[in-house]
C-alpha positions in Angstrom: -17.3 19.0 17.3 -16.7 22.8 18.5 -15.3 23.9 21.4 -17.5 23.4 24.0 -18.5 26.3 27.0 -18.7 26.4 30.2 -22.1 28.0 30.2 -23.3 25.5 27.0 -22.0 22.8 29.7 -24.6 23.8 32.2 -27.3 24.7 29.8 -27.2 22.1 27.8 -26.1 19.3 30.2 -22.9 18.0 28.1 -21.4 16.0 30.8 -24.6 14.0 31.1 -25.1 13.5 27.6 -21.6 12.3 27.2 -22.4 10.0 29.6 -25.5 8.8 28.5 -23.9 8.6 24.7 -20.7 6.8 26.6 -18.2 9.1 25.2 -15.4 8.5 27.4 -13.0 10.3 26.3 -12.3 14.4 24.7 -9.2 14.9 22.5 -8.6 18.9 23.0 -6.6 20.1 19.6 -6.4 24.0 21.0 -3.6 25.7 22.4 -3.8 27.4 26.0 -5.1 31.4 25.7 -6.5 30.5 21.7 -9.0 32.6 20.8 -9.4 34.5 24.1 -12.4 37.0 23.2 -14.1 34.5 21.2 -18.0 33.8 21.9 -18.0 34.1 26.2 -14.0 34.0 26.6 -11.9 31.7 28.2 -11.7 29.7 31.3 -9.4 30.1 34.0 -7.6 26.9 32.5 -7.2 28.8 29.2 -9.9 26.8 27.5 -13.3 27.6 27.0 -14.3 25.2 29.6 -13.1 23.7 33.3 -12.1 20.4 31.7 -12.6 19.1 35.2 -16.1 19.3 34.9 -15.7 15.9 32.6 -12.7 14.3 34.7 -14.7 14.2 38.1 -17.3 11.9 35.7 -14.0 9.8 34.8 -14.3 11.2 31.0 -10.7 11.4 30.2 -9.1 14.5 29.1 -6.0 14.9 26.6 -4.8 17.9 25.6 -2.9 17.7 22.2 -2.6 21.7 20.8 -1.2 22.9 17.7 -2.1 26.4 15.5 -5.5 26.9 14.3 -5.2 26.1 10.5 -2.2 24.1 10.9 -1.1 20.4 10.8 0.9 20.2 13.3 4.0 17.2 12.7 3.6 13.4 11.9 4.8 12.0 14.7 2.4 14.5 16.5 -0.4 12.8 14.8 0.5 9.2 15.7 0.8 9.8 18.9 -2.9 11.2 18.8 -4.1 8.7 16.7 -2.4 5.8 19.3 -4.1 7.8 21.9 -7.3 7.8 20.0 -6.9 4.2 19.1 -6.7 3.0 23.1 -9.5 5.5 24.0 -11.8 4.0 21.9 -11.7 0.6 23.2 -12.9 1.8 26.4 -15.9 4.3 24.5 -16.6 6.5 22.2 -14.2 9.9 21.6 -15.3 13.5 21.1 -12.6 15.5 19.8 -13.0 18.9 19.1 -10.6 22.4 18.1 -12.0 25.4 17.9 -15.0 25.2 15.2 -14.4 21.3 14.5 -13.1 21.6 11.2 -9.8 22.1 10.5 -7.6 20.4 12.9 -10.5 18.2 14.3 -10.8 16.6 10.7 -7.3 16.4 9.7 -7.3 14.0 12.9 -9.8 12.1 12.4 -8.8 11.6 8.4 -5.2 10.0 9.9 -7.0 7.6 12.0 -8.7 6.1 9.4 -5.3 6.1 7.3 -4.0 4.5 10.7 -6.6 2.4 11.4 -8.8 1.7 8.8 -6.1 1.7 6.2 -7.7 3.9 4.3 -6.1 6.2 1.4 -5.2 9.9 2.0 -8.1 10.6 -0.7 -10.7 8.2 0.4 -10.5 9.3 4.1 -10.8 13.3 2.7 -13.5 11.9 0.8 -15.5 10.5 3.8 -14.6 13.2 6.3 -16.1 15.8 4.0 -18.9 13.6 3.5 -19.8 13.7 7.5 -18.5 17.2 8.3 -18.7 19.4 5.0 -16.1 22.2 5.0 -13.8 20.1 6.9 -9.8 19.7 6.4 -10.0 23.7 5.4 -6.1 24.0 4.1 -4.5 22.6 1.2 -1.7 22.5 3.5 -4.1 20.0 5.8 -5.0 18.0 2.5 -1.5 17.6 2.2 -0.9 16.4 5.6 -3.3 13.5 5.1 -0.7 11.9 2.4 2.3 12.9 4.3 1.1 11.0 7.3 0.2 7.7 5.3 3.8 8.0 3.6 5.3 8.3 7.4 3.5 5.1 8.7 3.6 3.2 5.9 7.1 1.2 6.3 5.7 1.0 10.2 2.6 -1.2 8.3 4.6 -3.4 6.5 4.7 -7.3 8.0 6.2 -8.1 4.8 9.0 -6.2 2.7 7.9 -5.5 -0.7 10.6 -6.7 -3.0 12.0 -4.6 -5.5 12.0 -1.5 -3.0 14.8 -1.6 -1.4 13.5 1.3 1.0 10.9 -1.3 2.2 13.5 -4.1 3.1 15.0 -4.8 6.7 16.4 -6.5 9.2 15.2 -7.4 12.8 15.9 -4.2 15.0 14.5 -2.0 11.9 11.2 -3.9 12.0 11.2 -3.7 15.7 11.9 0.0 15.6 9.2 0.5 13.0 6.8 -1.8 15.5 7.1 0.5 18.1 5.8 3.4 16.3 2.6 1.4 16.0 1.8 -0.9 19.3 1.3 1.1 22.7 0.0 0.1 25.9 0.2 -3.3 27.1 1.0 -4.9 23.5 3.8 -2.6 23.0 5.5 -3.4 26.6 5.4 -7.1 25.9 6.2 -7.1 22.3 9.3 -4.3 22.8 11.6 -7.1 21.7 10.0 -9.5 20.0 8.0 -9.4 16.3 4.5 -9.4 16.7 4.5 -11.9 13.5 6.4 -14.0 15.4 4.8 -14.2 18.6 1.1 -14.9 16.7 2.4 -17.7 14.9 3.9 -18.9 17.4 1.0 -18.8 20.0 -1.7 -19.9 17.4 0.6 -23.5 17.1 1.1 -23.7 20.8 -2.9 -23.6 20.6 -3.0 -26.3 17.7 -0.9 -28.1 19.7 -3.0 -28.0 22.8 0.1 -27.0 24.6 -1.5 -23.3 26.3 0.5 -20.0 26.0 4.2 -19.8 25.8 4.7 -17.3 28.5 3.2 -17.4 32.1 1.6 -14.3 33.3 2.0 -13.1 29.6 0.2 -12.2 26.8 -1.7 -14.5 24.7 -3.5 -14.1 22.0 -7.1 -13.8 22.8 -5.7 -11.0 25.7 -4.5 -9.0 22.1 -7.9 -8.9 20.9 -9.6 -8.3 24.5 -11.4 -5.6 25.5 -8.3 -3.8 26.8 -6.7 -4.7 24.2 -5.8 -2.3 20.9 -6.8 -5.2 18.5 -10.8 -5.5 17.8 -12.1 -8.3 19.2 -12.2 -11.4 17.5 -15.6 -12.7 16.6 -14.8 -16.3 15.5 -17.5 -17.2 13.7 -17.7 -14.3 11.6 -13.7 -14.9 10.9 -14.2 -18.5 9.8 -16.2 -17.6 7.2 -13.9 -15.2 6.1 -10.9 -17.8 5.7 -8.1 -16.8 3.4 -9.0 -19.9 1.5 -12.7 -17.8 0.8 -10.4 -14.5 -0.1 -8.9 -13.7 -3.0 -6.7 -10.3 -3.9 -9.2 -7.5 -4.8 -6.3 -5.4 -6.8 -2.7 -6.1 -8.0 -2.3 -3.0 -6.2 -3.6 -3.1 -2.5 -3.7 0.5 -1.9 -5.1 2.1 -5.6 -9.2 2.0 -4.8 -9.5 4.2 -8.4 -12.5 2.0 -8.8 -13.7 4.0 -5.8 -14.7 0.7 -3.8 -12.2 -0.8 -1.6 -12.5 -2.6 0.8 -12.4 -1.7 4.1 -11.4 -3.7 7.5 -14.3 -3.4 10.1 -13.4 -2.4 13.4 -15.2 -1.8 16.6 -11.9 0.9 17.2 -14.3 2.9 15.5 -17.9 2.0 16.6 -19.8 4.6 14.4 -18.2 3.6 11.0 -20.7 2.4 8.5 -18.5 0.5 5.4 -21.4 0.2 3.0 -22.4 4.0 3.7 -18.7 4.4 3.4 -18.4 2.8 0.2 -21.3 4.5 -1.0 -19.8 8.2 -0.5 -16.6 7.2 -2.1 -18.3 5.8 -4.6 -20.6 9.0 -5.0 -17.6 11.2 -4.6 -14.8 9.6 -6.6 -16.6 11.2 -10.0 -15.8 14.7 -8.5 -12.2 13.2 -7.8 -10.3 15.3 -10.4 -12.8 17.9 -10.8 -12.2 19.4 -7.7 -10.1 22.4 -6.3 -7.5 20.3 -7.1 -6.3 18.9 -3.8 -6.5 15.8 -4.2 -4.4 15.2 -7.5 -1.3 14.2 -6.1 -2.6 11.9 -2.6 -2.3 8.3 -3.8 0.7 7.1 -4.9 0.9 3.8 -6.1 2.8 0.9 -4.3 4.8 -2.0 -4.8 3.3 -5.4 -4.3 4.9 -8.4 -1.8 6.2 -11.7 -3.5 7.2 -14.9 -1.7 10.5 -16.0 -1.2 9.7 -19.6 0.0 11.3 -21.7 -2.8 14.1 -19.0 -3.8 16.3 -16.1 -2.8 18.5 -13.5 -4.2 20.1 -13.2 -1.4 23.7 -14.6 -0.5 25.4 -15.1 2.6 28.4 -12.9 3.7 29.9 -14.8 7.0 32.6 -17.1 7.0 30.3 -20.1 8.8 30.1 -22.3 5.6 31.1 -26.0 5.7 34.4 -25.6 4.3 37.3 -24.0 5.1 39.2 -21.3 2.7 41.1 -24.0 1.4 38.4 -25.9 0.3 38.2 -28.5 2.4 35.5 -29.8 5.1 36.3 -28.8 8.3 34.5 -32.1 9.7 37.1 -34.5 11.3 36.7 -37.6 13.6 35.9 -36.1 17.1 34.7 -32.4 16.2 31.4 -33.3 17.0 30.5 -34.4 20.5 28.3 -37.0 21.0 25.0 -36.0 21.1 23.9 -37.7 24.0 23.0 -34.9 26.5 21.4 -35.1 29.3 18.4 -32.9 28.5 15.6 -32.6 31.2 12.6 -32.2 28.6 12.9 -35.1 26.6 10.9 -38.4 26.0 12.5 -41.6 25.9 9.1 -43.3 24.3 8.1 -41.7 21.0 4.6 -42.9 21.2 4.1 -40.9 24.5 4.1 -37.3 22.7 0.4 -36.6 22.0 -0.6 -36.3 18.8 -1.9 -32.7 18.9 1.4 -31.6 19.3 3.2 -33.9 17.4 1.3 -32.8 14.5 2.4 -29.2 15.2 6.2 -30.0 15.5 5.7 -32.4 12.2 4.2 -29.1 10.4 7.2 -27.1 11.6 9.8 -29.5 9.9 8.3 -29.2 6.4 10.7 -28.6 4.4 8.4 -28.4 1.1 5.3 -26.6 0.9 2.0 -27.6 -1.3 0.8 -24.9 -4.0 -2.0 -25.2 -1.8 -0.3 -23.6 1.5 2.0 -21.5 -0.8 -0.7 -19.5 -2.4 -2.7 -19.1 0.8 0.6 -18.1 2.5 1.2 -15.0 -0.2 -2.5 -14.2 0.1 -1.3 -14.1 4.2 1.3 -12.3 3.4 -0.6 -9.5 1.3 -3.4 -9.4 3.6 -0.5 -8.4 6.6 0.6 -5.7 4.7 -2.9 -4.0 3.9 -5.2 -4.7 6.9 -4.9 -5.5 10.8 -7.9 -8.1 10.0 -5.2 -10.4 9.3 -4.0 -10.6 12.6 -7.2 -12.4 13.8 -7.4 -14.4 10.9 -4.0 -15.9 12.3 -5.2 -16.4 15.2 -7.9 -18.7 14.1 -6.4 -20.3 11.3 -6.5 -24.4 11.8 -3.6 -25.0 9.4 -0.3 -25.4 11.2 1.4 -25.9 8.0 0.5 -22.7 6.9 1.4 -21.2 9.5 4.7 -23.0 10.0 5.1 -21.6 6.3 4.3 -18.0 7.2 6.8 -17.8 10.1 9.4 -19.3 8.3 9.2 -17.3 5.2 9.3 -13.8 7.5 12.3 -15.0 9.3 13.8 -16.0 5.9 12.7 -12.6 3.9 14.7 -10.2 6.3 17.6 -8.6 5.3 20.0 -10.0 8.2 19.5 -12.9 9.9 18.4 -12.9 13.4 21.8 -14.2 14.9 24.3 -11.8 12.8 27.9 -12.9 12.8 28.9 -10.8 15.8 26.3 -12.3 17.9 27.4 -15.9 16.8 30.6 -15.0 17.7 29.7 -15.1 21.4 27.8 -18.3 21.4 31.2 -19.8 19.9 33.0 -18.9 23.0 30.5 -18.9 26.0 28.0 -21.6 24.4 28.6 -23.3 28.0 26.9 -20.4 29.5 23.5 -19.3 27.6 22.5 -16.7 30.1 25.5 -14.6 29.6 25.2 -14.9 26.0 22.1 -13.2 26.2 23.3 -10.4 28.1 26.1 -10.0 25.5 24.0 -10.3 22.1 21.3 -7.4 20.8 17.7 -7.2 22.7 15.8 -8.0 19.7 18.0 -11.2 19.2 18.0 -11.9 22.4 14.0 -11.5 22.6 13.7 -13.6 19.4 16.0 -16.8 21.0 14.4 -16.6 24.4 11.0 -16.6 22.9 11.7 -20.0 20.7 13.6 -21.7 23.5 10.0 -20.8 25.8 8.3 -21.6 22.9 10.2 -25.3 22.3 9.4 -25.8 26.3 5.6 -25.4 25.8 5.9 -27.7 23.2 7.5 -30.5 25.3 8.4 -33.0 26.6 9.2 -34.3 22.9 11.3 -37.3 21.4 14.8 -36.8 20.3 13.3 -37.2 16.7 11.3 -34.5 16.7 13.1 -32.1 18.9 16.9 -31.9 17.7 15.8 -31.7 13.7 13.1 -28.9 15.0 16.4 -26.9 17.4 17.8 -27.3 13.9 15.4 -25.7 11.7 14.8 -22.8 14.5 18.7 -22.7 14.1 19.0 -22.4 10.5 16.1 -19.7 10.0 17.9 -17.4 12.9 21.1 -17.9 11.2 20.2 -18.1 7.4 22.5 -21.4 7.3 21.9 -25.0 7.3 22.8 -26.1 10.9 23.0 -30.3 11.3 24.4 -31.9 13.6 25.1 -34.8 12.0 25.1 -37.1 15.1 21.5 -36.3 15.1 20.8 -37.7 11.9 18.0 -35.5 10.8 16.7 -36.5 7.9 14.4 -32.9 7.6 17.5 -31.0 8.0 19.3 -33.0 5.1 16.5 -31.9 2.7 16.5 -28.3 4.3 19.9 -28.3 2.6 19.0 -29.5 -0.7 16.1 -27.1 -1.1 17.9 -23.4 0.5 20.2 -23.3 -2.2 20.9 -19.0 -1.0 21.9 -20.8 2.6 25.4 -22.4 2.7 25.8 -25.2 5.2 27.5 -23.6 8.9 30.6 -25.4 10.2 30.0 -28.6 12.3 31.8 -27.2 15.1 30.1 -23.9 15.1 26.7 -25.9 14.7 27.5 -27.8 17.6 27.9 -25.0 19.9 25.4 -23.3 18.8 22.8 -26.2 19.0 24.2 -26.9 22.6 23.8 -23.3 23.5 20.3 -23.4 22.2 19.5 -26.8 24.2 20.7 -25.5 27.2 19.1 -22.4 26.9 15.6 -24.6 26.8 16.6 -27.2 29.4 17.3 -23.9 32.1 14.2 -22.2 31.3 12.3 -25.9 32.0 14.6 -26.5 35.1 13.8 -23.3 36.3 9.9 -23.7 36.5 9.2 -20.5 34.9 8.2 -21.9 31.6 6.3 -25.4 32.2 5.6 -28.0 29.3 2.3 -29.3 28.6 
């Protein structure tokens, strides 16, 4: 829209109609002073209107000024578009610049790049289509693609293999999260991946076992109405099952067809797909016959391949079974007996309810069907193209699968969780799990604290389903095999046989680190801020 005016205010009754249209919100895109002698001048405020004529309605005001026919920066833009994104989960958003053109649909084409995950081109395309004459500048055309190639590793669940730009470790991925989640989401996943924490919460679900952290987050407060997730409508998602979808392109972001698909989103209310497809569609024919803006937007990307079965990858620390001599490092009495006192376990096997027995027993698969493996790569596609794929998670009744899909992220990063360094101080203070914590990186730290919370809900279990599951958490935050062998876990045996990129970790150092682990779980139960079922 156009600036509005004080005396267009009053004539024309804008605050009520805003109201009655529930626009809650106006994003302001003009500097302070601009355009002084234009039309009936400025306000005092140095706008053309008393913004506090919408504020005393509780219509939120934000103020986010850059030069008339500019672009302003990227990160500029994401904040705006995080902005935008919160805002219209409470209503709908006017934003406006001077003639709403320009600045006003540069914006509004990098939400739906944000949002909608739409291409630079298509979301020119579509602007233009509702606002002709908007994005005025080549230099705004050009923005559009800058600002998709800025938030594009941020997107990424999954690095794409072959790009080496794309790979990364934990605190990269958290880093890159940031940039993305705001608000509540962002506070409470600061230090922990919000691929992890989905997974996670969707199996403490399967398992009947309720949310893994009291006065926390779960997942249906992600997609609530103060959330920044849409709202999940479950039906509607069942139908849509992965096991229903199949990969429209070998290249999720080339829509050269001119009709790709596009995530529905009540983030923004007014967004017709079908029209939307239908203006692309209409439009794409004028594509390369146009003023030539447009010819270097879309650039094409790399696709995401599993890593289940195999990896390139080797391992660098000096944890491996054998010493540099060759020899094991096992000897009679290296291992101590296993028989902790742990307050969270059951002495009766056949008193762990079957609900979350059958989560735990998904979590220890050690060998996937093609079945799970193809709808896991489908997952892990859909992660990387469309925020859709978050709610499908959260509904998803297969705990295998999404056993599979945690596993396979925690594998695929570049480091493992727990890097050398950080194993180095469970080695010496395994005895003390707290100040371990305090000693190791946040996002580790975030990552171990939320398993140990996470093997609480999940109790009180057997010994023979919680030491080989310690285990496998273990292994997957290490990328080695960890087995104790006094726990004679059979899963863990044929974890070793399949990771051939994972070496096995020293008995010793397995020890202290599974007692560090255990400990860590038993303190959090002890302490009554995590309960069990």
């Amino acid at each position: 829209m156009a600036r509005p005016t004080n005396s267009g205010i009053q004539k024309y009754k804008i605050v009520d109609q805003f109201l009655q249209m529930n626009i809650k919100t106006i994003i302001n895109l003009q500097q302070p002073g601009e355009h002084a002698y234009c039309g009936d001048g400025n306000d005092k405020t140095g706008f053309s209107y008393n913004s506090q004529l919408f504020m005393e309605k509780e219509i939120f005001f934000y103020n986010f000024g850059w030069d008339d026919f500019g672009v302003g920066t990227v990160t500029l833009l994401l904040d705006i578009v995080k902005v935008m994104q919160f805002s219209l989960s409470l209503g709908k958003v006017a934003i406006h610049c001077h003639a709403g053109l320009g600045r006003t649909g540069l914006l509004i084409a990098c939400y739906l790049v944000y949002n909608n995950r739409l291409s630079p081109t298509s979301a020119v395309h579509y602007v233009r289509s509702k606002r002709p004459g908007a994005i005025q500048t080549v230099s705004q055309v050009h923005m559009v693609s800058k600002f998709r190639d800025f938030i594009r590793p941020f997107q990424l669940i999954f690095a794409i293999r072959g790009e080496n730009d794309y790979e990364f470790n934990l605190q990269q991925h958290l880093n890159r999260q940031r940039h993305l989640l705001h608000g509540y989401e962002g506070r409470k996943l600061k230090y922990l991946p919000k691929i992890i924490y989905i997974c996670c919460e969707r199996l403490l679900e399967l398992g009947n076992c309720g949310n893994s952290l009291s006065r926390s987050i779960s997942y249906s407060s992600l997609t609530s109405h103060n959330s920044l997730l849409p709202p999940i409508n479950t039906t509607e998602t069942l139908k849509k099952s992965l096991s229903y979808l199949s990969v429209r392109s070998e290249n999720p972001f080339d829509d050269s067809d001119g009709n790709m698909e596009t995530p529905r989103s009540r983030s923004f209310e007014t967004l017709n797909n079908t029209r939307m497809k239908d203006v692309l569609k209409h439009s794409d024919s004028r594509r390369h016959g146009s003023t030539g803006s447009y010819e270097y937007l879309d650039k094409p990307e790399g696709r995401a391949t599993l890593s289940l079965k195999t990896s390139d990858r080797g391992s660098s620390d000096n944890l491996s079974e054998k010493d540099s001599d060759g020899r094991s490092s096992d000897s009679p009495g290296d291992s101590p007996d296993l028989s902790l006192v742990s307050s969270n376990v059951l002495d009766d096997p056949s008193q762990c309810p079957e609900a979350s027995r059958r989560v735990v027993e998904a979590l220890l698969i050690s060998e996937y069907s093609e079945n799970v493996l193809t709808r896991c790569e489908e997952y892990q596609l859909k992660l990387n193209q469309t925020d859709e794929a978050w709610k499908m998670i959260g509904v998803e009744t297969d705990p295998e699968l999404i056993s599979a899909l945690l596993w396979e992220w925690l594998d695929h990063l570049r480091e493992p969780v727990l890097r050398k360094q950080d194993l180095a101080h469970v080695k010496h203070d395994a005895n003390d799990p707290m100040l371990v914590l305090q000693k190791i990186d946040r996002g580790a730290k975030g990552v171990i604290e939320y398993f140990a919370k996470v093997l609480v809900k999940l109790g009180p279990l057997p010994k023979s389903l919680k030491y080989p599951l310690i285990e496998k958490i273990l292994s997957h935050v290490t990328h080695h095999v960890v087995h104790v062998k006094s726990t004679n876990s059979v899963a863990m045996q044929e974890t070793l046989e399949k990771k051939e990129h994972w070496s096995a970790m020293k008995s010793k150092s397995a020890m202290r680190l599974f007692y560090f682990f255990q400990k860590l779980s038993d303190i959090m139960f002890e302490s009554g801020a995590i309960t069990s079922r």
